[in-house]
SEGUVEX-403233 format. One record per residue: residue number from 1; residue in three letters; chain; z, y, x of N, C-alpha, C in turn. Coordinates in Angstrom, 3 decimals, padded with zeros to 6 digits. Atoms other than C-alpha are relative to their C-alpha. Layout:
<atoms>
(NUM; 'ALA'; 'A'; (Z; Y; X); (Z; Y; X); (Z; Y; X));
...
</atoms>
This chain:
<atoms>
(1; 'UNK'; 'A'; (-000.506; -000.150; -001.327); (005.453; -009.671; -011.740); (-000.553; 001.294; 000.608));
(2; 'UNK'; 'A'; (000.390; -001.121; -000.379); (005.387; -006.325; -009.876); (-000.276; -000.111; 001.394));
(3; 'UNK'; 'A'; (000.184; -000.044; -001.294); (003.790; -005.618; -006.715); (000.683; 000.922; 001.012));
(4; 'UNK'; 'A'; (-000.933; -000.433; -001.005); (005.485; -004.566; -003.734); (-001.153; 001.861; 000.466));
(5; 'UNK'; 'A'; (001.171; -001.343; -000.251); (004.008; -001.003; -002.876); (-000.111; -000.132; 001.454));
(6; 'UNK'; 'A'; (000.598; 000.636; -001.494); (002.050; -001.090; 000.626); (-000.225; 001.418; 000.668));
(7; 'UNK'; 'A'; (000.230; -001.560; -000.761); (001.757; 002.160; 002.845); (-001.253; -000.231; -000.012));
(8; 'UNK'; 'A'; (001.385; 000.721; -000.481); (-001.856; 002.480; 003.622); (000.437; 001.372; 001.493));
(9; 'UNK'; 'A'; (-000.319; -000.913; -001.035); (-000.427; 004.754; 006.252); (000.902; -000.121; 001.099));
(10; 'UNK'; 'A'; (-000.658; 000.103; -000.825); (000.929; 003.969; 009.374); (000.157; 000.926; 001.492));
(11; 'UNK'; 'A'; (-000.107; -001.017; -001.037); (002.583; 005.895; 012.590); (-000.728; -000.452; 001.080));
(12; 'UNK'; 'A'; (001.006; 000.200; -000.537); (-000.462; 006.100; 014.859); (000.831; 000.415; 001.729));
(13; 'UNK'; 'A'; (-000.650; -000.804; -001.377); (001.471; 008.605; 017.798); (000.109; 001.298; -000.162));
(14; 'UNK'; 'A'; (-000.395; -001.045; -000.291); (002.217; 011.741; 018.682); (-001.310; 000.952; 000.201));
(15; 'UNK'; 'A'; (000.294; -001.212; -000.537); (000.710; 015.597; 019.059); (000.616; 000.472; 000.052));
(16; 'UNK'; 'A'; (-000.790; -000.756; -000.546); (001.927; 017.821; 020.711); (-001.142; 001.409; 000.575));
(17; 'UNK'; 'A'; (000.914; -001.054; -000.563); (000.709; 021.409; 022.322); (-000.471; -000.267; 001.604));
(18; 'UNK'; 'A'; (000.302; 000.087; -001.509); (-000.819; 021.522; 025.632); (-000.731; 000.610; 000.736));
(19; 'UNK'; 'A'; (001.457; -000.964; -000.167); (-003.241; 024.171; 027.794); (-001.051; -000.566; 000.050));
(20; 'UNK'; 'A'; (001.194; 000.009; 000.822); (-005.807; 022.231; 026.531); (000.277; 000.203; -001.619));
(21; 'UNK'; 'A'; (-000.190; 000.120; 001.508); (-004.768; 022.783; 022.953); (000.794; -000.520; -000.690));
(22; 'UNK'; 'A'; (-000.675; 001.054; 000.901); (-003.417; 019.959; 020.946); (-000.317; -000.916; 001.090));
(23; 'UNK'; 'A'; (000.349; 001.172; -000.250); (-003.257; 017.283; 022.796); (000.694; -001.206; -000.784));
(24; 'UNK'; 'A'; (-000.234; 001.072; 000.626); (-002.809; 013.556; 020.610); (-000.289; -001.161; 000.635));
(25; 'UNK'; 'A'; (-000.115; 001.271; -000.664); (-001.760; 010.791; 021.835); (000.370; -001.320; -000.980));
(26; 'UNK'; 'A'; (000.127; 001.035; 000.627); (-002.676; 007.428; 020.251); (000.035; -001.054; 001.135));
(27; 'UNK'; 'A'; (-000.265; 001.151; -001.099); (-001.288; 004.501; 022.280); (000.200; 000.119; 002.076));
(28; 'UNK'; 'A'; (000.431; -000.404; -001.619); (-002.719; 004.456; 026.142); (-000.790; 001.310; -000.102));
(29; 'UNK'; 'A'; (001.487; -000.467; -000.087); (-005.680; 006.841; 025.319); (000.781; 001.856; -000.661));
(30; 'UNK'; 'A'; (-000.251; -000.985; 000.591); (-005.012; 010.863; 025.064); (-001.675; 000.568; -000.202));
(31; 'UNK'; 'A'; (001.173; -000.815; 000.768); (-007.592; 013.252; 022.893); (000.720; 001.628; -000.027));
(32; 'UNK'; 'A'; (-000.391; -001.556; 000.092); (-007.423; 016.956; 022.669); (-001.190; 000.548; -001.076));
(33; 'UNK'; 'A'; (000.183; -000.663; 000.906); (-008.003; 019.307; 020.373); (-000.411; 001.639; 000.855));
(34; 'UNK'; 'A'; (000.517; -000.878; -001.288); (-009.641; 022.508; 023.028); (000.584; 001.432; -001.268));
(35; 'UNK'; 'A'; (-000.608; -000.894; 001.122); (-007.850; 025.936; 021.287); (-001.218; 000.583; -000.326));
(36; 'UNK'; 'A'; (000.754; -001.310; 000.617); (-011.086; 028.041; 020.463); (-000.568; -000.946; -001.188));
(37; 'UNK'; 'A'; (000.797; 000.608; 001.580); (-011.845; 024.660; 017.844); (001.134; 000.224; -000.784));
(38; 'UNK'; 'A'; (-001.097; 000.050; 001.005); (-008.098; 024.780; 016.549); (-000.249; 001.161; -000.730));
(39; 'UNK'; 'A'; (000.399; -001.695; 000.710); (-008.981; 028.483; 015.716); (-001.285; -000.042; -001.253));
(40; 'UNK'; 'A'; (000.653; 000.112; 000.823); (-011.939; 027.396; 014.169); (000.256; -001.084; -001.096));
(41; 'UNK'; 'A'; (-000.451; 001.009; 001.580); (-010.430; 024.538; 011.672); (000.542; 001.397; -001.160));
(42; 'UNK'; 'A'; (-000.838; -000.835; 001.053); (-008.669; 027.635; 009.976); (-001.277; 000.879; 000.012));
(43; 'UNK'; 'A'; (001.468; -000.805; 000.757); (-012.309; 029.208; 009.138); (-001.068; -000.718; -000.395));
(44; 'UNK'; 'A'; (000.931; 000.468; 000.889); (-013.239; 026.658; 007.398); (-001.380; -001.061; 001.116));
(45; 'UNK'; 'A'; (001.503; 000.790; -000.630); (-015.617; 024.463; 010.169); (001.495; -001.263; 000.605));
(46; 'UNK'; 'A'; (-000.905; 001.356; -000.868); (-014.669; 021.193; 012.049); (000.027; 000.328; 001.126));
(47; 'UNK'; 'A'; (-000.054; -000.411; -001.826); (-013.666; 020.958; 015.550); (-000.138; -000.931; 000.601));
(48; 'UNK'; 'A'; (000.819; 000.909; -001.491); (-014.750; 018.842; 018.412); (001.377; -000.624; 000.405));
(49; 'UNK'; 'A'; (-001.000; 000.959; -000.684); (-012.062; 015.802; 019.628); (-000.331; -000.496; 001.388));
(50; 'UNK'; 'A'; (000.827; 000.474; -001.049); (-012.500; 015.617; 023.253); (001.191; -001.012; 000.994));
(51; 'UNK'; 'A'; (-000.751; 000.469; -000.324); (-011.363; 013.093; 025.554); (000.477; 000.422; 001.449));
(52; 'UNK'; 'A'; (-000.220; -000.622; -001.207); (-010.047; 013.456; 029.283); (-001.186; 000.483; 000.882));
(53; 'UNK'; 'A'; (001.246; -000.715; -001.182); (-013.444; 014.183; 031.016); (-000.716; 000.541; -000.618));
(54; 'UNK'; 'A'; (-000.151; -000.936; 001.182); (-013.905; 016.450; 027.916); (-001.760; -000.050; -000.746));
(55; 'UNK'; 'A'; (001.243; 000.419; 000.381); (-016.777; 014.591; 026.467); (000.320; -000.521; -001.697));
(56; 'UNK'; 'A'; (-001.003; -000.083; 001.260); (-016.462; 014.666; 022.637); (000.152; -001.803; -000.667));
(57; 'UNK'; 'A'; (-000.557; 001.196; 000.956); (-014.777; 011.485; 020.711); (000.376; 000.085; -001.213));
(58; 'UNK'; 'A'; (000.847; -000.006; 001.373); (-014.985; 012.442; 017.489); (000.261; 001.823; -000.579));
(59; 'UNK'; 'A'; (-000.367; -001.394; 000.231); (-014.343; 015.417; 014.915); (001.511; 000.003; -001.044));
(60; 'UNK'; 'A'; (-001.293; 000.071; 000.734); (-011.119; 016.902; 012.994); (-000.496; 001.112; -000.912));
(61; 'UNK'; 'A'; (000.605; -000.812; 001.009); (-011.254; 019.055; 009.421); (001.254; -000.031; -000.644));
(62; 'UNK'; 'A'; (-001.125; -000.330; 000.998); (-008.753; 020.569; 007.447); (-000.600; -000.548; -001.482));
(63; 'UNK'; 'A'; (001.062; 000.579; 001.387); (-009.156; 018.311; 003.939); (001.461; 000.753; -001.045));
(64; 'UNK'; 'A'; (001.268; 000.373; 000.748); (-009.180; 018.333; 001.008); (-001.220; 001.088; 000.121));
(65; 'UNK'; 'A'; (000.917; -000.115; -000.669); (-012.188; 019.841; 002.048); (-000.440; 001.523; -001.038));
(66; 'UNK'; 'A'; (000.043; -001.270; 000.829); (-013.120; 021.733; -001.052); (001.209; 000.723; -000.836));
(67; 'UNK'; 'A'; (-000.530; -000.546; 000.698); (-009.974; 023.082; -002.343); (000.628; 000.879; 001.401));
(68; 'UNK'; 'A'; (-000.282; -001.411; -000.994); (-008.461; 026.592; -000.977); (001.090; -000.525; 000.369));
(69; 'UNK'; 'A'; (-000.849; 000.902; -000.943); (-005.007; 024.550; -000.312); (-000.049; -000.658; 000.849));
(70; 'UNK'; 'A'; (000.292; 001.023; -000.814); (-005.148; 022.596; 002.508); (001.128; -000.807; 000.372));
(71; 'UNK'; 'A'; (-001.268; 000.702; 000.162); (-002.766; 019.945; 002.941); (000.134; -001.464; 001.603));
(72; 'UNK'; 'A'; (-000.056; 000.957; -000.866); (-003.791; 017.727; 005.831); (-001.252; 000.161; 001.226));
(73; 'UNK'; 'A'; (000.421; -000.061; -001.126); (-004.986; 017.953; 009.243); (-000.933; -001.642; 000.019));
(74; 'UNK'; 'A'; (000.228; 001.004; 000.162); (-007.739; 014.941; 009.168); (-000.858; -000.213; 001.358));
(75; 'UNK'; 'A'; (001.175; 000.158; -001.339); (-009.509; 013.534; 012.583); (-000.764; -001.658; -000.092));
(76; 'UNK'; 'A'; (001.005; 001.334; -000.459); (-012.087; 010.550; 012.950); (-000.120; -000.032; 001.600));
(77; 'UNK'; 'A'; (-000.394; -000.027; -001.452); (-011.619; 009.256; 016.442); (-000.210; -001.443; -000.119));
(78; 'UNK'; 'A'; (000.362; 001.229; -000.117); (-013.590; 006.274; 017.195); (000.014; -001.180; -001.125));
(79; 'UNK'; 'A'; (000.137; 000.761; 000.953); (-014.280; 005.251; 014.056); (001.530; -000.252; -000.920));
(80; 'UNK'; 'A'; (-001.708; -000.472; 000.329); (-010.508; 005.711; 012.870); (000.267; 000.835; -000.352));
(81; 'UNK'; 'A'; (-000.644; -001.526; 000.825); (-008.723; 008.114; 010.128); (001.317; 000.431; 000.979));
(82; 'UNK'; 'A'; (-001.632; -000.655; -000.034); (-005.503; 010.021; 011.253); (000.209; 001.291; -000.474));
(83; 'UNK'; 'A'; (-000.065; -001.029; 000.538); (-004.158; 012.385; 009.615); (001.143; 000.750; 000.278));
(84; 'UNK'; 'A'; (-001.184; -000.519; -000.723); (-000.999; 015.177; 010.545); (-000.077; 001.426; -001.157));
(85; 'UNK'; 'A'; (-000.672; -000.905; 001.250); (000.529; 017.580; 007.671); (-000.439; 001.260; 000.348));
(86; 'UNK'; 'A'; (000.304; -001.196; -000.102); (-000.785; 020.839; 007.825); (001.672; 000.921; -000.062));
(87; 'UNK'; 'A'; (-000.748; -000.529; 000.158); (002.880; 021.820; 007.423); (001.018; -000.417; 001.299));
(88; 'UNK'; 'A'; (-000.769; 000.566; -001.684); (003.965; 019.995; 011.015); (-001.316; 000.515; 000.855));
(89; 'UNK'; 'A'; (000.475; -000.680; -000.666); (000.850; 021.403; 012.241); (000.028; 001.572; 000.252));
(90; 'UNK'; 'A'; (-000.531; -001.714; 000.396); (001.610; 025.063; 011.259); (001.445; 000.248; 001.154));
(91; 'UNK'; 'A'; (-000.863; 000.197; -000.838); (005.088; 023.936; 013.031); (-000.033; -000.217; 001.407));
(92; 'UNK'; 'A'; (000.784; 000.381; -001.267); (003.281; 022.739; 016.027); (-000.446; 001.177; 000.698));
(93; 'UNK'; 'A'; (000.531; -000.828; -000.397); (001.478; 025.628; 016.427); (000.657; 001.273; 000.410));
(94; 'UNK'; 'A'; (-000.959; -001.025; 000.013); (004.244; 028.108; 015.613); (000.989; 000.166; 001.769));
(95; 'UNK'; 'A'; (-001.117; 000.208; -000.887); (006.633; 026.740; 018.519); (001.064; -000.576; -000.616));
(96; 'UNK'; 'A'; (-001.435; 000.445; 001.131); (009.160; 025.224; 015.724); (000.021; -001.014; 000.519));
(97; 'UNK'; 'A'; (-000.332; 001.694; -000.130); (008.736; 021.548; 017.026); (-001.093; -000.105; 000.908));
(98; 'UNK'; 'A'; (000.248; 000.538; -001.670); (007.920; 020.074; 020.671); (-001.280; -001.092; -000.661));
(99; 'UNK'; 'A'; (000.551; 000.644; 000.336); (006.211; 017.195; 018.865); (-000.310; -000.541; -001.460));
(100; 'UNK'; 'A'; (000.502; 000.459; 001.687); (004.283; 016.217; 015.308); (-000.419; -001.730; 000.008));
(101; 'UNK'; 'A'; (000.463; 001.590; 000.402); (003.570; 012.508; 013.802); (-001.219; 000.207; -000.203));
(102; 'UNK'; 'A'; (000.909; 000.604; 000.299); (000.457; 011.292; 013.755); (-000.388; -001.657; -000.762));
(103; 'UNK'; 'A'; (000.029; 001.466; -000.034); (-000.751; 008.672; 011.234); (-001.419; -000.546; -000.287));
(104; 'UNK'; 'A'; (001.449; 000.797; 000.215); (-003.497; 006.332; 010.846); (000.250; -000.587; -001.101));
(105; 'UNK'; 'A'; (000.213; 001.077; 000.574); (-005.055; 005.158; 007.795); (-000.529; -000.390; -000.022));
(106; 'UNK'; 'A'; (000.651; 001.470; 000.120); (-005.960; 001.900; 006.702); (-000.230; -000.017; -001.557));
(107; 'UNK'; 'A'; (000.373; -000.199; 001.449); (-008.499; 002.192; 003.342); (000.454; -002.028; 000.228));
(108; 'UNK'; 'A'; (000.247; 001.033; 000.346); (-008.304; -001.657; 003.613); (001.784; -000.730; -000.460));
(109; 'UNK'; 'A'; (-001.685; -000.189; 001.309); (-004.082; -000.956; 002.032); (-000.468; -000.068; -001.023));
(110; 'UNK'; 'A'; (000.356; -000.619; 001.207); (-005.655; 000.826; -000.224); (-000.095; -000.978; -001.397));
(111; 'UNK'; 'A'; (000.044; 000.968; 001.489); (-005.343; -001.041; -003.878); (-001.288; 001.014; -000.817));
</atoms>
């Protein structure tokens, strides 16, 4: 008998741009992304997730971490993965698209 395949990835919410940066919106609760850290994910460091009274809630890192490709925008945010395509963030950033997916995973999919 074959098993049904299981996302371990589900749609968390939306980013979008904003003059604070990125701002991401997960449910009720928005987070930002402040632009002088977005600048710094693309040299290689993490950046600071802050929330509305700009006190930080967690960090974000371009992974896979050690390879020169990068393929995914990754943030920890209260103890929580999400992750957003380096190729809808590139889009994001560009002006190509108003709004990017955000998703959350769940290692406890994971097989």
């Amino acid at each position: 008998m074959r098993q049904a395949p299981v996302s371990v990835f589900t749609r968390a919410g939306i980013a979008r741009r904003s003059g604070k940066g990125i701002s991401i919106s997960l449910g009720n609760r928005t987070f930002y992304l402040p632009p002088d850290e977005v600048c710094g994910l693309f040299s290689d460091r993490n950046a600071m997730i802050l929330n509305d009274e700009g006190e930080q809630e967690g960090m974000a890192w371009l992974s896979p971490v050690m390879a020169k490709k990068k393929q995914d925008l990754t943030a920890l945010i209260q103890d929580r993965l999400f992750l957003v395509s380096c190729r809808d963030l590139h889009a994001l950033l560009s002006g190509e698209r108003e709004g990017i997916r955000v998703r959350e995973y769940h290692a406890d999919r994971a097989v």
